[in-house]
C-alpha positions as CSV (number, residue, x, y, z in Angstrom):
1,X,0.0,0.0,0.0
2,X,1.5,3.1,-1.0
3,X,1.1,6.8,1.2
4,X,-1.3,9.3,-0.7
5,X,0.2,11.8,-1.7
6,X,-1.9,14.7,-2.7
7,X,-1.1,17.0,-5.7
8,X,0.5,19.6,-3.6
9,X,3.1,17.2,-2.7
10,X,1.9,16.5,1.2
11,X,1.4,13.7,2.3
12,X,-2.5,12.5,3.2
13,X,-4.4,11.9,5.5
14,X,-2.0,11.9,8.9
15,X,-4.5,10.4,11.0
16,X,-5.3,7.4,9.3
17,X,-1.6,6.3,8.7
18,X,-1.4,7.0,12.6
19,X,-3.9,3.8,13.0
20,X,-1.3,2.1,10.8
21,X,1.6,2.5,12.7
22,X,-0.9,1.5,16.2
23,X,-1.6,-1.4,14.3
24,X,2.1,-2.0,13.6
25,X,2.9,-1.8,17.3
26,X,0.1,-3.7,18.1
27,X,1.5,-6.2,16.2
28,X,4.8,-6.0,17.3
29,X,4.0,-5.8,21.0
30,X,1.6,-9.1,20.2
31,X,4.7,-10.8,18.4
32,X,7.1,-9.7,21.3
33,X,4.7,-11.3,24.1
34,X,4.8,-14.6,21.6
35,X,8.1,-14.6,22.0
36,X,8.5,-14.2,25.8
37,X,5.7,-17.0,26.1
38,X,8.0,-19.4,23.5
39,X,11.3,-18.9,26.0
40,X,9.3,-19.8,28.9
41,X,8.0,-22.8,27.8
42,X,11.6,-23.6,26.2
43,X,10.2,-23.6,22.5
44,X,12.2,-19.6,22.4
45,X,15.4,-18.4,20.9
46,X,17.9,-18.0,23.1
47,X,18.0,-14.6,25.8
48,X,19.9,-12.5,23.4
49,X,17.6,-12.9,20.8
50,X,14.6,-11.9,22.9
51,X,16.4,-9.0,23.7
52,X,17.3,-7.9,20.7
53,X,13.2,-8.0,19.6
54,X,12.1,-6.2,22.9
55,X,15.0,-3.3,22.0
56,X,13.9,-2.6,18.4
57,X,10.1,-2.9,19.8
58,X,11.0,-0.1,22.7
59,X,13.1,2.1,20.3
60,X,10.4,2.0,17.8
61,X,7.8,2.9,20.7
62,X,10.0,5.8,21.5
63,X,10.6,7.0,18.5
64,X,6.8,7.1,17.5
65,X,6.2,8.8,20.6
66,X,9.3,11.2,20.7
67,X,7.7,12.3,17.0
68,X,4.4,12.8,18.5
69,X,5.6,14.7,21.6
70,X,7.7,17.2,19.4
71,X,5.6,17.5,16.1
72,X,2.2,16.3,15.9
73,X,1.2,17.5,19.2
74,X,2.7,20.6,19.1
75,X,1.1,21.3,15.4
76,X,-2.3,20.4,17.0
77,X,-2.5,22.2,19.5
78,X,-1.8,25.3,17.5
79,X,-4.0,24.9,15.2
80,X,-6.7,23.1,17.5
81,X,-6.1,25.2,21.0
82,X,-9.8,23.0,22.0
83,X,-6.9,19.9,22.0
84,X,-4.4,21.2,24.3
85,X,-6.0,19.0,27.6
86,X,-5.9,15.9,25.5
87,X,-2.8,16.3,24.6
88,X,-1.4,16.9,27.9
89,X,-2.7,13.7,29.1
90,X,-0.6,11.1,25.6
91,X,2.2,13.1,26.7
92,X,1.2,11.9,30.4
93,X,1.0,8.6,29.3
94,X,3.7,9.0,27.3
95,X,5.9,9.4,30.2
96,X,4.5,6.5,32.1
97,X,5.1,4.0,28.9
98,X,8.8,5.2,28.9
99,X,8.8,4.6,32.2
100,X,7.7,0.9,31.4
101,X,10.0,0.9,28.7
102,X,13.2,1.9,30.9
103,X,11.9,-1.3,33.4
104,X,12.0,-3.6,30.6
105,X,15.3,-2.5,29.3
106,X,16.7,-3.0,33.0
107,X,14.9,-6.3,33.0
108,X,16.5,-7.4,29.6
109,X,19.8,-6.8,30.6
110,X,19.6,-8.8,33.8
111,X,18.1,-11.9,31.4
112,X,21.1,-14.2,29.8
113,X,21.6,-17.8,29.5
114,X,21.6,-18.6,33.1
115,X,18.7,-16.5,33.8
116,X,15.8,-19.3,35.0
117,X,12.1,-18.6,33.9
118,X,11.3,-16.2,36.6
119,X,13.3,-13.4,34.8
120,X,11.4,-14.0,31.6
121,X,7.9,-13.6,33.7
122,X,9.0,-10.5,35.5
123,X,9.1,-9.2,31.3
124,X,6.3,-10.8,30.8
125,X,4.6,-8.8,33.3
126,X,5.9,-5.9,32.4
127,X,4.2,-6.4,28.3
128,X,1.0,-7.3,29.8
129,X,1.1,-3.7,31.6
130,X,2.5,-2.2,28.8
131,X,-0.6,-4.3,26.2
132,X,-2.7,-2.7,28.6
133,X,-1.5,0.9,28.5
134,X,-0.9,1.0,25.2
135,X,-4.2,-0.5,24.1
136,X,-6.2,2.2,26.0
137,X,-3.6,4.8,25.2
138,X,-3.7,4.0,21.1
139,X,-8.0,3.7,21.4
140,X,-7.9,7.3,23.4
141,X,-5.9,8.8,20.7
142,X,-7.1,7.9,17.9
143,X,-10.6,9.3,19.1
144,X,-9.9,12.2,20.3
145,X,-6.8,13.3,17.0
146,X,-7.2,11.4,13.8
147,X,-10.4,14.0,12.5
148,X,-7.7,16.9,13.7
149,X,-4.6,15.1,12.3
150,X,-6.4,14.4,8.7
151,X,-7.2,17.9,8.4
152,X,-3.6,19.2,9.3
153,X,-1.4,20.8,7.1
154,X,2.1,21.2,8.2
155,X,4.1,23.1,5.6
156,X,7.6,21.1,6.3
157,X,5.6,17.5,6.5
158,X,5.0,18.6,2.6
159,X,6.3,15.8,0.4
160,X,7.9,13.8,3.7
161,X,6.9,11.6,6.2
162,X,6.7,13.6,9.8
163,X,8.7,11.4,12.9
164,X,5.9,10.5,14.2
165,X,4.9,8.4,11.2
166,X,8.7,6.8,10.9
167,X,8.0,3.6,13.4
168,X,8.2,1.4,10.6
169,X,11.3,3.1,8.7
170,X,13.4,3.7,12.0
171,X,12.6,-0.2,13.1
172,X,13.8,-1.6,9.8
173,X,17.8,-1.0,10.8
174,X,16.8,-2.6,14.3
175,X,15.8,-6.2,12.8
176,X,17.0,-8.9,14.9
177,X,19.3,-12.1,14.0
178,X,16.1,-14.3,14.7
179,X,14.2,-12.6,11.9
180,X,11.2,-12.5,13.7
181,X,11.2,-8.7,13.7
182,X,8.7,-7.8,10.4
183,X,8.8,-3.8,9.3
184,X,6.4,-2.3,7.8
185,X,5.2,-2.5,4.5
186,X,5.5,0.6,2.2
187,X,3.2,3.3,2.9
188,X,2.4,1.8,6.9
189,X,4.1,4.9,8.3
């Protein structure tokens, strides 16, 4: 599926290929769990491998929200002041995910061969918190921006792809030795 690009050159509707990228974390996050679940039952990669998927997940999280916290919003609220509480409270939850996010990474490097299964719950844990947060967080947001976001028009997002939009693009470099990691397809943001 390729991006719309409209005649001017800028790129369409912003809020529809934020669903995308929620959809592409969704499925990440789901693949990620799958992957926790495999090493505790012993069907799983080794440690380093898992780690390597959780990393690229988290950096492509941050990234996506980084972009959000430093472009969209701040684009939105200009031109939608009525926003302004909404998005106070992503950028609250924002914080709390990289909160969860800096837990796991702790977790990860604590988890190597020797590591017995209770290691590999504690990150379970952690992803079910995180499925939990994020699933709300991504439902919440797309209700309250994509109708603002589709009808946005950011002269420098003109014929380029705004960070926010780059999960897919920044994860492809991240793709671990496993291969379990899948990036985007064209056009998914």
């Amino acid at each position: 599926m390729e991006t719309p690009i409209e005649p001017n050159g800028r790129l369409a509707a912003f809020g529809n290929q934020l669903i995308e990228v929620h959809l592409w974390l969704r499925e990440e996050l789901a693949r990620l769990r799958e992957d926790v679940d495999s090493h505790l039952d012993g069907r799983g990669g080794p440690p380093r491998e898992l780690r390597a998927h959780c990393l690229a997940f988290c950096s492509a999280l941050s990234g996506h929200h980084t972009g959000e916290d430093g472009g969209a919003f701040p684009a939105l609220a200009e031109r939608f002041p009525e926003l302004r509480p909404t998005l106070q409270e992503l950028e609250r939850d924002h914080h709390i995910v990289a909160g969860i996010l800096q837990r796991l990474e702790e977790l990860l490097g604590g988890l190597g061969a020797e590591t017995g299964p209770a290691g590999a719950r504690r990150v379970r844990a952690e992803l079910d918190g995180l499925a939990a947060l994020l699933e709300s967080h991504f439902v919440y947001e797309e209700k309250q921006l994509v109708a603002a976001l589709n009808a946005l028009s950011v002269p420098n997002w003109d014929g380029s792809r705004p960070d926010f939009l780059l999960t897919g693009a920044d994860a492809d470099r991240d793709v671990p030795a496993d291969g379990r990691h899948r990036p985007m397809p064209p056009g998914r943001g």
